[in-house]
N, C-alpha and C positions, 0 to 999 in steps of 0.2 A: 573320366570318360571311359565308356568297354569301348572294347575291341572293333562290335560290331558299329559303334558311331564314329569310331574314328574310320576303319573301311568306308563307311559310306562319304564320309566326306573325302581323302584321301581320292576315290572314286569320283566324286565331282570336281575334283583336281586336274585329275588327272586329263578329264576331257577338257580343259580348257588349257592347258600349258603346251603349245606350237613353238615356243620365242627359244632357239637356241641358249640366247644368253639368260631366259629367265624361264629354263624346264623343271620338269620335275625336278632332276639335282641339287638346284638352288633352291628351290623349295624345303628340301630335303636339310642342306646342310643351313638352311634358316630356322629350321625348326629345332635341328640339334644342337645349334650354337643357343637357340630360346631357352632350352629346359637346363642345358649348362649353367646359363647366366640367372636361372629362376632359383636354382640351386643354389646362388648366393644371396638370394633375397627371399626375408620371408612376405609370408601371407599373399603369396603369388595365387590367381585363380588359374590351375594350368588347364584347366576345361577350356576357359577363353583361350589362353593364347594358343595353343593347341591349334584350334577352329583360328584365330587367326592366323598364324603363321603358313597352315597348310593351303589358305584362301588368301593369303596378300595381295596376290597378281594374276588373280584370276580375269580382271579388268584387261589386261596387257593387249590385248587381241580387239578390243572394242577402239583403245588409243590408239592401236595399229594402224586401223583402219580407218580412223578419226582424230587426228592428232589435236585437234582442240579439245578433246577430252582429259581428263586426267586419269590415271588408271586407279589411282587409288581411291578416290572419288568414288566412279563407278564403281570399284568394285566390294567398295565395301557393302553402295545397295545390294550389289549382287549377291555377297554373301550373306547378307541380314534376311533378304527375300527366301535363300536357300535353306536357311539357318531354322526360319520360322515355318519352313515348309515340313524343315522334320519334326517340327513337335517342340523345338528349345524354347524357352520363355524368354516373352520379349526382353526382360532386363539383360539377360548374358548375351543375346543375339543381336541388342544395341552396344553390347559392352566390344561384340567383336569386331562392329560396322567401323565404333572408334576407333580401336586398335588401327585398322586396315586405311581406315581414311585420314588416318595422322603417321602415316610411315613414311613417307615422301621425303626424301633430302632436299627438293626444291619446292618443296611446298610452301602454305603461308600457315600452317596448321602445324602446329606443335605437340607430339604426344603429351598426355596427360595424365592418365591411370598410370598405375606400373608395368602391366599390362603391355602397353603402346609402347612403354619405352623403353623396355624389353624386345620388343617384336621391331621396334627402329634400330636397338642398337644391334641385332642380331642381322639385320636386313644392312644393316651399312656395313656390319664385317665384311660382307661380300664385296665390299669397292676396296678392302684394304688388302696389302700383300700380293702374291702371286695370284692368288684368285681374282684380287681385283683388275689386275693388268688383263689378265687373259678374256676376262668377261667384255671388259673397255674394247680389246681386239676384236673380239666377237662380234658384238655388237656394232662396234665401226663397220665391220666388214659387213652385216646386215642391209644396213641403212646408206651406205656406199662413202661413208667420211675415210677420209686419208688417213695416211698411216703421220703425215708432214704436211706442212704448206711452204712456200718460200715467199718475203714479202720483195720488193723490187729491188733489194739490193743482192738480192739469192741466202737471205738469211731464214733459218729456220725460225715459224714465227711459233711463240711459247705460249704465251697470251690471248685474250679475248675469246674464252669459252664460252658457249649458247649463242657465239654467230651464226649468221648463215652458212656459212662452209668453217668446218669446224678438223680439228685433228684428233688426233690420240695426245699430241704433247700439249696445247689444249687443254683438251678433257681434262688431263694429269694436273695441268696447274690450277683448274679452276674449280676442281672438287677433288679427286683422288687424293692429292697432297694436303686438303684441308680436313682430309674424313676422320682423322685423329683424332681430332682438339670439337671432335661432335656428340661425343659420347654421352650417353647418361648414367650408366650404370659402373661403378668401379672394376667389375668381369669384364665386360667390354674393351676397356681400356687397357687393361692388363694384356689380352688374348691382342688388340692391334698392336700395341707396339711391339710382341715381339713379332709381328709382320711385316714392319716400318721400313727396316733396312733393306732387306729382300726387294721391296719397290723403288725405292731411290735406286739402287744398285741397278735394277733394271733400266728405268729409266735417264740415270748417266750414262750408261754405258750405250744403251739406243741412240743418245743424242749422240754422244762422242763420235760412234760410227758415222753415222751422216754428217755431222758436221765434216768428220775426216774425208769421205765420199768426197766432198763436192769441194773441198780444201785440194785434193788430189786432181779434181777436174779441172779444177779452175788454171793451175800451174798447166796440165798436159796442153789446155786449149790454145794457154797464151804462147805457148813456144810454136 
């Protein structure tokens, strides 16, 4: 890829990333964790991933505003549309629709090429480690979900992620904690675990506190 096709795309990027938790920077540090992890795998096409990684989430803004959509879905037309508009042939510019439309950790769609599974496991670093927590924050704080919930006995509830009213601790058990054991590529998995401890760490000690909070309240009320 020169210079001047990655600018252009880069540029068509650019105007579509609003999403705090998924801007330019996540873009950015998805693409440098791609070409790291292509570095351990050969007969990588890094033209495609390239073009997909810089357009992953370029959909994010249509899902925003349409939460029955899927962003990867979308936006992979999106970028196939954009793709072929500059001139790319159609076979790489299907090759990056796939990439894009098989990155989804909740998806029903599985990467395929290596390609995809690269640009998936590069895109799931970002839920693991301190990155992942602070993005999870972000993003809650976005979309208005709690930091906790309490169920009726005043217990922090851990469980039942993709409800209606959802938490951070949540989120944390129902994906963050399982993004480990998701990997495809042996780079991937090397680069998360050593991020693994950092997040548990976080994460107990978050809980500990609140648990402790309301351990302390409960004594001060009853006296």
């Amino acid at each position: 890829m020169t210079k001047k096709e990655f600018a252009l795309i880069e540029a068509h990027m650019l105007q579509k990333m609003q999403d705090a938790a998924h801007d330019r920077h996540h873009v950015y540090r998805v693409l440098n964790a791609a070409l790291d992890i292509a570095n351990h795998v050969n007969g990588t096409d890094t033209d495609v991933l390239t073009a997909a990684c810089l357009l992953h989430d370029i959909g994010r803004e249509a899902q925003s505003a349409n939460l029955q959509l899927c962003h990867a879905q979308i936006g992979g037309e999106m970028a196939y549309d954009f793709l072929m508009s500059q001139g790319w042939p159609k076979p790489k510019a299907l090759h990056v629709r796939e990439c894009i439309t098989s990155h989804r950790y909740r998806g029903d769609n599985p990467p395929q090429s290596i390609e995809a599974k690269i640009l998936f496991d590069a895109d799931k670093l970002e839920a693991a480690g301190a990155i992942g927590i602070a993005r999870t924050l972000i993003y809650g704080g976005q979309v208005g979900e709690p930091l906790y919930i309490l169920d009726d006995d005043g217990n922090v509830v851990l469980d039942g992620g993709g409800a209606e009213i959802s938490s951070f601790f949540q989120e944390y058990n129902w994906k963050l904690k399982k993004v480990y054991g998701a990997f495809y590529t042996e780079r991937a998995k090397e680069i998360a675990k050593g991020r693994q401890k950092t997040a548990m760490d976080f994460y107990d000690g978050l809980l500990a506190e609140v648990r402790q909070n309301y351990g302390n309240a409960a004594n001060r009320l009853l006296k």
